[in-house]
Structures are given as C-alpha cells and as structure tokens.
py3Dmol code that shows the C-alpha trace and the ligand (Angstrom):
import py3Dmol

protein = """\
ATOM      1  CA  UNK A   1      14.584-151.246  67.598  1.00  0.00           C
ATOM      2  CA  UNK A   2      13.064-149.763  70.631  1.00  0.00           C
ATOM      3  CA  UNK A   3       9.082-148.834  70.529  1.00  0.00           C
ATOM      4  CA  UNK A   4       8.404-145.055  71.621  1.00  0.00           C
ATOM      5  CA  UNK A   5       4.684-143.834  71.787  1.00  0.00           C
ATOM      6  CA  UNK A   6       3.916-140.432  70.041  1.00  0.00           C
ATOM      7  CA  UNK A   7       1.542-139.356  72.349  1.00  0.00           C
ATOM      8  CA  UNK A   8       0.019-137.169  75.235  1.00  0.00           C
ATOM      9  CA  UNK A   9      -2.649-139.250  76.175  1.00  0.00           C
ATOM     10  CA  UNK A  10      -2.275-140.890  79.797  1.00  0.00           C
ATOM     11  CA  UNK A  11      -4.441-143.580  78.738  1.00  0.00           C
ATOM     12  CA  UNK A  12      -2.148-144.958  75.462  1.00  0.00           C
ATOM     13  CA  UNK A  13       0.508-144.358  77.333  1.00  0.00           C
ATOM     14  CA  UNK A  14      -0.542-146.896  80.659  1.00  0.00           C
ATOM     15  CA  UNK A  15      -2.196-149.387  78.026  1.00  0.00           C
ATOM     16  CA  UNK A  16       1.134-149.535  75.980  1.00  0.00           C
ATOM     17  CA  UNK A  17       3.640-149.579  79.223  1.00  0.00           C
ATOM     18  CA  UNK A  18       1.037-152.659  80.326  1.00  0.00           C
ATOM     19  CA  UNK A  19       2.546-154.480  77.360  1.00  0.00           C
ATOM     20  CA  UNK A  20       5.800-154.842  78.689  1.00  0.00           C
ATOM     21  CA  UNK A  21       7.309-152.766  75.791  1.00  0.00           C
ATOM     22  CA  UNK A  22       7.098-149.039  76.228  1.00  0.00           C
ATOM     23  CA  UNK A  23      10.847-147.588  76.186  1.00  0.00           C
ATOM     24  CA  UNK A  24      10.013-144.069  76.035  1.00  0.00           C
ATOM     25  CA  UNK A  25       6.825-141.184  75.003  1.00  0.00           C
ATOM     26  CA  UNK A  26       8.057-138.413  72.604  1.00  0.00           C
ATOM     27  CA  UNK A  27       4.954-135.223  72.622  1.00  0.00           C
ATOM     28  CA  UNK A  28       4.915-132.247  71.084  1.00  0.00           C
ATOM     29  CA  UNK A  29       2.874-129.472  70.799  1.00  0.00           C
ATOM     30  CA  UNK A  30       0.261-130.676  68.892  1.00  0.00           C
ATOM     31  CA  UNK A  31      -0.367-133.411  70.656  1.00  0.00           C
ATOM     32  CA  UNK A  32      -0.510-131.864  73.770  1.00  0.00           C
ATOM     33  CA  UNK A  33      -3.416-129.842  72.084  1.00  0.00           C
ATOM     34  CA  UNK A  34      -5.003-132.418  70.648  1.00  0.00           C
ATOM     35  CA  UNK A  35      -5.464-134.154  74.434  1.00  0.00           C
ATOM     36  CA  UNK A  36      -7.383-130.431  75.473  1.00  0.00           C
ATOM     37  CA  UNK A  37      -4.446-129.592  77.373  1.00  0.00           C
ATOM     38  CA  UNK A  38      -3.876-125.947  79.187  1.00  0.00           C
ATOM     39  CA  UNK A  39      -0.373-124.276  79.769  1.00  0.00           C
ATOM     40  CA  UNK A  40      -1.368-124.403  83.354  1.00  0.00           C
ATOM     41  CA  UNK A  41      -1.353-128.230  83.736  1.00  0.00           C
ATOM     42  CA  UNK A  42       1.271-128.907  80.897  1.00  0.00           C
ATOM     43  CA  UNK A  43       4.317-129.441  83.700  1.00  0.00           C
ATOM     44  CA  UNK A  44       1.974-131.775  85.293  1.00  0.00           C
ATOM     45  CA  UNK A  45       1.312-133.430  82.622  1.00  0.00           C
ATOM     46  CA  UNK A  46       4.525-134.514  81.476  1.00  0.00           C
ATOM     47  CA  UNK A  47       5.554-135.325  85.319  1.00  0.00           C
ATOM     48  CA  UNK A  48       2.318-137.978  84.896  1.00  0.00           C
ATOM     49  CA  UNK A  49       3.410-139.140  81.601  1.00  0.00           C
ATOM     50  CA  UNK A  50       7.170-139.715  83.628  1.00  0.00           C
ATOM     51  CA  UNK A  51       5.542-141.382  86.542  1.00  0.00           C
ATOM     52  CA  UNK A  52       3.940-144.137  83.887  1.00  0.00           C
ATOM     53  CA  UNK A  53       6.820-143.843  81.751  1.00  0.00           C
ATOM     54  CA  UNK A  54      10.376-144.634  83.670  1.00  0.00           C
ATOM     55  CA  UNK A  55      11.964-144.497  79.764  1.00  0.00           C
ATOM     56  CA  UNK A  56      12.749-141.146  78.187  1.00  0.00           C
ATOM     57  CA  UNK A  57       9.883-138.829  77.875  1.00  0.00           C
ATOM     58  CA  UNK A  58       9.937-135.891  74.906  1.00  0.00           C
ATOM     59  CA  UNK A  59       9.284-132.566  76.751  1.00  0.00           C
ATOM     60  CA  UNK A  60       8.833-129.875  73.484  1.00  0.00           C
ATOM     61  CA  UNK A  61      10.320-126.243  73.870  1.00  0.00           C
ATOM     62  CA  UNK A  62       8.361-123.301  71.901  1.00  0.00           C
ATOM     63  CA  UNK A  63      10.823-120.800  72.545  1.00  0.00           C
ATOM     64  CA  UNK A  64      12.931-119.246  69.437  1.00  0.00           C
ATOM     65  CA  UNK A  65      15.529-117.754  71.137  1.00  0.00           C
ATOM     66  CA  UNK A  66      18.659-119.595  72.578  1.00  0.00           C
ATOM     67  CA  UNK A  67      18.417-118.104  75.620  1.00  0.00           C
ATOM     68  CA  UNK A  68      14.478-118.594  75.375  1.00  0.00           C
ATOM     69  CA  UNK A  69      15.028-122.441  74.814  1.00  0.00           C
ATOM     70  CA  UNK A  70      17.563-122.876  77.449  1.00  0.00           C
ATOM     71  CA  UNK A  71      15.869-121.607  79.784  1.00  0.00           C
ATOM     72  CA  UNK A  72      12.789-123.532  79.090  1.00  0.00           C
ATOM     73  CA  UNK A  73      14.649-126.530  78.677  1.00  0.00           C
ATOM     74  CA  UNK A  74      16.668-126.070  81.866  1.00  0.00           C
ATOM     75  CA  UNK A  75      12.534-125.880  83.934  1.00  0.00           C
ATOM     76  CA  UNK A  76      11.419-128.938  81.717  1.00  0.00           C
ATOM     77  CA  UNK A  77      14.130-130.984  82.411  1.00  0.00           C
ATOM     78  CA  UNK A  78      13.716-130.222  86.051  1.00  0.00           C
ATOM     79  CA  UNK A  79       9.856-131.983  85.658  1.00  0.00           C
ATOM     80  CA  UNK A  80      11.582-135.759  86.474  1.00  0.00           C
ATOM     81  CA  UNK A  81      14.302-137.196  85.876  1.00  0.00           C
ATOM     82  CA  UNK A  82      13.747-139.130  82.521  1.00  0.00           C
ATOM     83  CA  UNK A  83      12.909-135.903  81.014  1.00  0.00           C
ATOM     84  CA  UNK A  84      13.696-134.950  77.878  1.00  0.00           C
ATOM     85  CA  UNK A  85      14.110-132.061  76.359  1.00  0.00           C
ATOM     86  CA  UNK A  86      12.693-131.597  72.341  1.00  0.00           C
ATOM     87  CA  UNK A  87      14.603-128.803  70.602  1.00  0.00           C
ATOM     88  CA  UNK A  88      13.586-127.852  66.694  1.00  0.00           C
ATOM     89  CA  UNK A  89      16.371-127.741  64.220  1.00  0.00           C
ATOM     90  CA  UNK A  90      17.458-124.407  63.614  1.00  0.00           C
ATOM     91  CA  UNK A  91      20.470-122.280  64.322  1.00  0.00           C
ATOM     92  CA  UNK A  92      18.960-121.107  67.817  1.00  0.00           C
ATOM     93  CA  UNK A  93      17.715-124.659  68.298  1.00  0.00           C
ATOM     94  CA  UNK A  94      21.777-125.831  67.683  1.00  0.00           C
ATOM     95  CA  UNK A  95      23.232-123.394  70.242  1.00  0.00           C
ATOM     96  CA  UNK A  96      20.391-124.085  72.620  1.00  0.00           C
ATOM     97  CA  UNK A  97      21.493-127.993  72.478  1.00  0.00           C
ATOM     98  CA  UNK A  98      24.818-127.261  72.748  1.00  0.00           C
ATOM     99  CA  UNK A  99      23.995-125.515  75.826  1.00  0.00           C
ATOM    100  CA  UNK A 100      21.794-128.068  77.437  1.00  0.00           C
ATOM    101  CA  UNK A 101      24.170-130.656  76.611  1.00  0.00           C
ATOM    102  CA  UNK A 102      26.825-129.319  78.250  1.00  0.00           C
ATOM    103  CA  UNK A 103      24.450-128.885  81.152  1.00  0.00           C
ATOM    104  CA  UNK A 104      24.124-132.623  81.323  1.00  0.00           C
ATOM    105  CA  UNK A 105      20.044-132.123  79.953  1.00  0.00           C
ATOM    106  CA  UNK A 106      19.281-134.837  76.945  1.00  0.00           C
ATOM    107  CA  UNK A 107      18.003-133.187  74.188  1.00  0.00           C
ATOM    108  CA  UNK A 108      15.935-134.353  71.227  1.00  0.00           C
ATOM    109  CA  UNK A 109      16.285-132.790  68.409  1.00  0.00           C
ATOM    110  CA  UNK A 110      13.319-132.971  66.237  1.00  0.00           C
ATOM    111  CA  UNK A 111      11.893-131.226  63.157  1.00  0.00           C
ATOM    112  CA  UNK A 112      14.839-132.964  61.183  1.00  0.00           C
ATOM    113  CA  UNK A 113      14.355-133.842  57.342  1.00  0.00           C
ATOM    114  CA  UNK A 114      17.918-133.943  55.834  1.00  0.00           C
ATOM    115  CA  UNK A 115      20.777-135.562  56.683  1.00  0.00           C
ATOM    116  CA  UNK A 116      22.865-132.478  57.336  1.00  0.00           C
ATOM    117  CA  UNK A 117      20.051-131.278  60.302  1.00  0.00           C
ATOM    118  CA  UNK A 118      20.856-134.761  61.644  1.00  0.00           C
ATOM    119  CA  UNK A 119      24.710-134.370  61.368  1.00  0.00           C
ATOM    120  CA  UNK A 120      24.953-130.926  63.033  1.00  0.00           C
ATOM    121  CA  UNK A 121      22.283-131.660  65.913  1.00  0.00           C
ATOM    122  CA  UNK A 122      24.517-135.016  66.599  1.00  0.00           C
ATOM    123  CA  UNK A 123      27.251-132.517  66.585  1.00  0.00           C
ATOM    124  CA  UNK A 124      25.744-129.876  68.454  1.00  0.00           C
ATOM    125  CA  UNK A 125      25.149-132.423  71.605  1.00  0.00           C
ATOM    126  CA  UNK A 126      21.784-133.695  70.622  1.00  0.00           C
ATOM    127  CA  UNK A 127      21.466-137.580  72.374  1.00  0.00           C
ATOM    128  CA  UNK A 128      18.257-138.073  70.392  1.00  0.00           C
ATOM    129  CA  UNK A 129      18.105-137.188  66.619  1.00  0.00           C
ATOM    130  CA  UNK A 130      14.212-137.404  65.351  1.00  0.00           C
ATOM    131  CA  UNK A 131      13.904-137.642  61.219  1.00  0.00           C
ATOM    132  CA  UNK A 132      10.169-137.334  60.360  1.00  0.00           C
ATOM    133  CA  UNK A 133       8.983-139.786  57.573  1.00  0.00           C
ATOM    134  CA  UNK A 134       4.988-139.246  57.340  1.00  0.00           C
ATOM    135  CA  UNK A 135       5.492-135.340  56.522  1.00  0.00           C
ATOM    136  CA  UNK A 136       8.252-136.449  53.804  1.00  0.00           C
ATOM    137  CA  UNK A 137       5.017-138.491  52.131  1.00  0.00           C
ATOM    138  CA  UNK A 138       2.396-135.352  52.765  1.00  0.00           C
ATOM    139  CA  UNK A 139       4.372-133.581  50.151  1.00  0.00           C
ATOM    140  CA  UNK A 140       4.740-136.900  47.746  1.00  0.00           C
ATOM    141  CA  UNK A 141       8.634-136.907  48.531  1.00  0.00           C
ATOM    142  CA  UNK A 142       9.588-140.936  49.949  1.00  0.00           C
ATOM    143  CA  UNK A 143       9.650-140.465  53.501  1.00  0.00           C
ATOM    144  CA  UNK A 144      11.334-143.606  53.649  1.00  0.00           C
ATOM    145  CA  UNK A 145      14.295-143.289  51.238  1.00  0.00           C
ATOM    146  CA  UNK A 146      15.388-139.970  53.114  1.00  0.00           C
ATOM    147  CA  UNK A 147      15.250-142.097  56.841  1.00  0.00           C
ATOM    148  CA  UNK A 148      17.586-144.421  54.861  1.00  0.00           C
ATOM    149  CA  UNK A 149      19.882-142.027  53.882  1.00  0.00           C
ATOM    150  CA  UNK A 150      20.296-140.318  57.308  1.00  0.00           C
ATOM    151  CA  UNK A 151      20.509-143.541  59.141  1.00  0.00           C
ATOM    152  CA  UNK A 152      23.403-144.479  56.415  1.00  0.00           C
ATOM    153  CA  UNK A 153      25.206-141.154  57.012  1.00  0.00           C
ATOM    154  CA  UNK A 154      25.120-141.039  60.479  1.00  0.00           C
ATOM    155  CA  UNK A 155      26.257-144.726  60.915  1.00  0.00           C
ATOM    156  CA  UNK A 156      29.364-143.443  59.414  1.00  0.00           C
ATOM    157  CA  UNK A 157      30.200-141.315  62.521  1.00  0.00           C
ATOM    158  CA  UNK A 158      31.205-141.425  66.341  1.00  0.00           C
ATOM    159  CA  UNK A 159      30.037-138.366  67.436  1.00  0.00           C
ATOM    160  CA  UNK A 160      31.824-138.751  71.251  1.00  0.00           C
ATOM    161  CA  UNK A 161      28.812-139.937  72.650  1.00  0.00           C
ATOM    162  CA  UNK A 162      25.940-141.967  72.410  1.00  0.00           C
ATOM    163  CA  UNK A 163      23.045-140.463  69.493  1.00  0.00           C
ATOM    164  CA  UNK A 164      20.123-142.364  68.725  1.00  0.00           C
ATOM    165  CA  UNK A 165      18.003-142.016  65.942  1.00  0.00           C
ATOM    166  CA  UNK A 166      14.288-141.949  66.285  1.00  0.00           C
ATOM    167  CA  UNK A 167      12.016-142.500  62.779  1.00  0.00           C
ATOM    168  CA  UNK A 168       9.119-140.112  64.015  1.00  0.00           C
ATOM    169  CA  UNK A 169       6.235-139.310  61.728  1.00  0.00           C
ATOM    170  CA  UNK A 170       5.295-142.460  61.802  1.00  0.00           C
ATOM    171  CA  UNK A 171       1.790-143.110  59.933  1.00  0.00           C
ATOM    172  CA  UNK A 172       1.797-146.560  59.250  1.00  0.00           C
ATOM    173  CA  UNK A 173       2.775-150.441  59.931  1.00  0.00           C
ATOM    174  CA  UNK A 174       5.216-149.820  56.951  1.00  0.00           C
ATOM    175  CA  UNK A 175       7.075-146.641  58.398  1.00  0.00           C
ATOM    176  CA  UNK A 176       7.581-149.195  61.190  1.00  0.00           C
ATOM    177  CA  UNK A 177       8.777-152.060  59.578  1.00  0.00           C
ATOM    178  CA  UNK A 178      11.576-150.330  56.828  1.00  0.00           C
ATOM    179  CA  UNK A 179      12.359-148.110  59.788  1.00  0.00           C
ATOM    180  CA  UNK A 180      13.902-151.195  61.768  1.00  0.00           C
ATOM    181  CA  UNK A 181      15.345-153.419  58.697  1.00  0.00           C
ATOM    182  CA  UNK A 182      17.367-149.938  58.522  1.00  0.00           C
ATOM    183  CA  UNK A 183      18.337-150.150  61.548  1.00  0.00           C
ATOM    184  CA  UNK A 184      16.546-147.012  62.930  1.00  0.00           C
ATOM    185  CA  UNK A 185      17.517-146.992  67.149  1.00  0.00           C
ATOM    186  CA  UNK A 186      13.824-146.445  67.920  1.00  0.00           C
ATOM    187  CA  UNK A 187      10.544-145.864  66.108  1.00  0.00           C
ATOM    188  CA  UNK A 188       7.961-143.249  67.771  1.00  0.00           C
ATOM    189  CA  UNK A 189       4.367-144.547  67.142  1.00  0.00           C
ATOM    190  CA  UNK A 190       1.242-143.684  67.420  1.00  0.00           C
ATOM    191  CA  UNK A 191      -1.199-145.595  69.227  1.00  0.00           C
ATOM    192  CA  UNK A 192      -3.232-146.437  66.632  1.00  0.00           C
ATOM    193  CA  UNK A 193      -0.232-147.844  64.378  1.00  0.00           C
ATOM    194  CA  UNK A 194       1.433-149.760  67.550  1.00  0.00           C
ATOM    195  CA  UNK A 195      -2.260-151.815  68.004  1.00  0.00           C
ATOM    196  CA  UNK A 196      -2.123-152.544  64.272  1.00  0.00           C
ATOM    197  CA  UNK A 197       1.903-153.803  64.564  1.00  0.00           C
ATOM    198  CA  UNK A 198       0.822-156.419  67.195  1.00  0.00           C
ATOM    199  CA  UNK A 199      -1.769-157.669  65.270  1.00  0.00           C
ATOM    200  CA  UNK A 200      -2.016-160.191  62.005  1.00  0.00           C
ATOM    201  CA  UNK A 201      -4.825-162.100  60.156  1.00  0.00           C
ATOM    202  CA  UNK A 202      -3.013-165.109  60.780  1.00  0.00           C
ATOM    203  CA  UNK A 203      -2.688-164.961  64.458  1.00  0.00           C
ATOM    204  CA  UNK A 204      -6.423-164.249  64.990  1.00  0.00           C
ATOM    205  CA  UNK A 205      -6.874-167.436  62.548  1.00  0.00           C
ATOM    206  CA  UNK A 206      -4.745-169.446  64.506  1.00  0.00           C
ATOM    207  CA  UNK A 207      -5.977-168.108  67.812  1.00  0.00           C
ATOM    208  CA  UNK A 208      -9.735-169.252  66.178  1.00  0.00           C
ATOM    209  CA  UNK A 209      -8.267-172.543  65.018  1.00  0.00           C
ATOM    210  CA  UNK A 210      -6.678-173.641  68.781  1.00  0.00           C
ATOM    211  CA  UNK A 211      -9.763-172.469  70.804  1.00  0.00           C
ATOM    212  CA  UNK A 212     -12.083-174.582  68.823  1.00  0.00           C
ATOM    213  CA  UNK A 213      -9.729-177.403  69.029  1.00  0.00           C
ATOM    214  CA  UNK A 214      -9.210-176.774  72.287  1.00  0.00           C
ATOM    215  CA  UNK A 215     -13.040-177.317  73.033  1.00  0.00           C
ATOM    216  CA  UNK A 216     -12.559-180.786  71.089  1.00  0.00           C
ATOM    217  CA  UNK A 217     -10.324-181.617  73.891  1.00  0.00           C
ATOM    218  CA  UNK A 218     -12.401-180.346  76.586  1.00  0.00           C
ATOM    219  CA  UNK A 219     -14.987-182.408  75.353  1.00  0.00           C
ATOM    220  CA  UNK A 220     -13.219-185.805  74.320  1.00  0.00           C
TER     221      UNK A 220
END
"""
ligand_1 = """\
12
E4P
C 7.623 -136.903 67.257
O 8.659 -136.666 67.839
C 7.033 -135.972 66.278
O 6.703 -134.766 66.864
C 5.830 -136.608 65.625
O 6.170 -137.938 65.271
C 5.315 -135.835 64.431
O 4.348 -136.602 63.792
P 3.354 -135.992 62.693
O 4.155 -135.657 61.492
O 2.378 -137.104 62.443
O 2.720 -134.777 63.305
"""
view = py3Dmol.view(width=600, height=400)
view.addModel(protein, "pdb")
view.setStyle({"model": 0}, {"cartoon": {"style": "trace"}})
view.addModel(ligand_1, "xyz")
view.setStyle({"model": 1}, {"stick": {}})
view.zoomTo()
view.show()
C-alpha cells in the first residue's frame, strides 16, 4: 500500500517527502481553507505542493456543471504535470470524468461511499477511486466494513485500465492498518495519523534500552 498525505500544508508535505515515503498529496477544499488559503494563490499552491511532491497531487474541482468541471479540470491539470484532477461523484461529476479521461487528464474521483459510486467512476474513466471511511464512522455506520466491500467488488473487475483505490477519511492508525490487510492501493493520511503509524512503545523502549547500553560500551 502506497502512503498519500491528506493535506495542504507545505510544511507536512516536505517533512513527510523527507521520509523517503511520500507517493502522492490528495487536498480538497477544506483543507485548502483550513491552511488560510485565497483563490488568488490556490494555482500556486498546488504547483508548490507538485514541486515537493513528484507523485500524484489531488487538485479538487467546485464546479457542478460538466462543462463547469471540465473546464476547471482541463486549467488544473495544466498546474504540473503530476496533477490530478478530484471530481465528486455525481452524474455531472461522471460525464465530467469521462471527458477528462478521454483528454488524457487523471481524475480522482472522490466523495465515494458505496460500491456502485466506485463501479461507475472506474467505469466512467476515473484512474483514482477515493472511498471515505472516517465520515462512514461520524454517522455510527463501520467505515471499515463498507472499504471492504468496495475493495472486494472492484477486485472483481478489469476496467481497461489501471484504477486504484485510495481509503481516504482516514482518522486513525486503525483506518490505516485494515485499509492495507484489504488490500486498499493507497491510504491518504493525515499528518497527524502518519507520525503516529511510524511510531510504537516498543521501539522507543528499545531505542532507550540500546543507547544506555550503548554508553556501557563507551565506557568499558
Ligand atoms: C481525501 O481525498 C478526502 O478529501 C479526505 O480524506 C476527507 O477526509 P475527512 O472526511 O476527514 O474530511
């Protein structure tokens, strides 16, 4: 399972590529907010997320229309090359993929609960299919159990070219862990939740327990 970062922030996004395992950055609109962003420096924002970020970066359209979307997709996917572009599921979202698609533009279709959504945006042209867990939980429905079922269904398919599913909505080190013994293709984390996944008890213990040992040896 690939690691994505849910994120606008330049910062996370550096600190996580510095890891050596940052395959791509999904944002939305919301996070774009939440970083005090302005519509007049969102294009150059995503072109810095691309420049620190070679993997594929999550662009989100707002538009409702097909036409709307395409066209918006069409500019963001003109940002960098490893843009790209996050459609909604919806009718207009469908023939806006379909549209892209054929334009050679990667689309990420996001917004997706069911398994059906998943089906038609694989069928629709979508390369990236994103099934949200966290907001499945928000509503006491298992999150989990319906990323299951979509990753089972669309297993079952060749769609005529390559889809890969991204677990998004990601809250916690659990989302992360049943979302790859499920096989999800990539999980989209937080920043917060990817610190926690490197970390364990154990591993500071043993860090603790070879340092002081090591001064032993120092001092022998
Ligand atoms: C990513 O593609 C999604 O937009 C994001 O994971 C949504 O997460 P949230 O449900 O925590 O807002």
């Amino acid at each position: 399972m690939k690691f994505f970062l849910d994120t606008a922030n330049l910062r996370e996004i550096e600190e996580a590529a510095s890891w050596g395992l940052l395959a791509g950055v999904t944002t939305n609109p919301s996070l774009y907010a939440r970083e005090g962003g302005s519509l007049a420096d969102f294009h150059a924002h995503i072109q810095r997320i691309c420049e620190i970020c070679d993997g594929p970066v999550s662009a989100e359209t707002v538009s409702l229309k097909r036409d709307d979307i395409v066209a918006e997709g069409v500019e963001l996917a003109a940002l960098a090359p490893n843009v790209v572009v996050k459609v909604p599921v919806m009718p207009e979202g469908l023939a806006a993929t379909k549209s892209l698609a054929e334009q050679g533009i990667d689309v990420n279709m996001t917004l997706c609960f069911t398994v059906p959504q998943a089906l038609m945006a694989a069928r629709a042209g979508a390369r990236y299919v994103s099934p949200f867990v966290g907001r499945f939980d928000d509503i006491s429905e298992d999150g989990l159990e319906h990323l299951g079922n979509l990753i089972v269904a669309m297993n079952n398919y060749d769609f005529g070219h390559p889809v890969e599913v991204i677990a998004a909505s990601v809250r916690h080190n659990q989302h992360v862990v049943a979302a790859a013994l499920m096989g999800a293709d990539i999980a989209t984390v937080p920043f917060g939740v990817l610190e926690k996944l490197v970390k364990h008890p154990l591993t500071d213990r043993g860090l603790e327990a070879f340092l002081a040992d090591w001064e032993k040896v120092k001092n022998a």
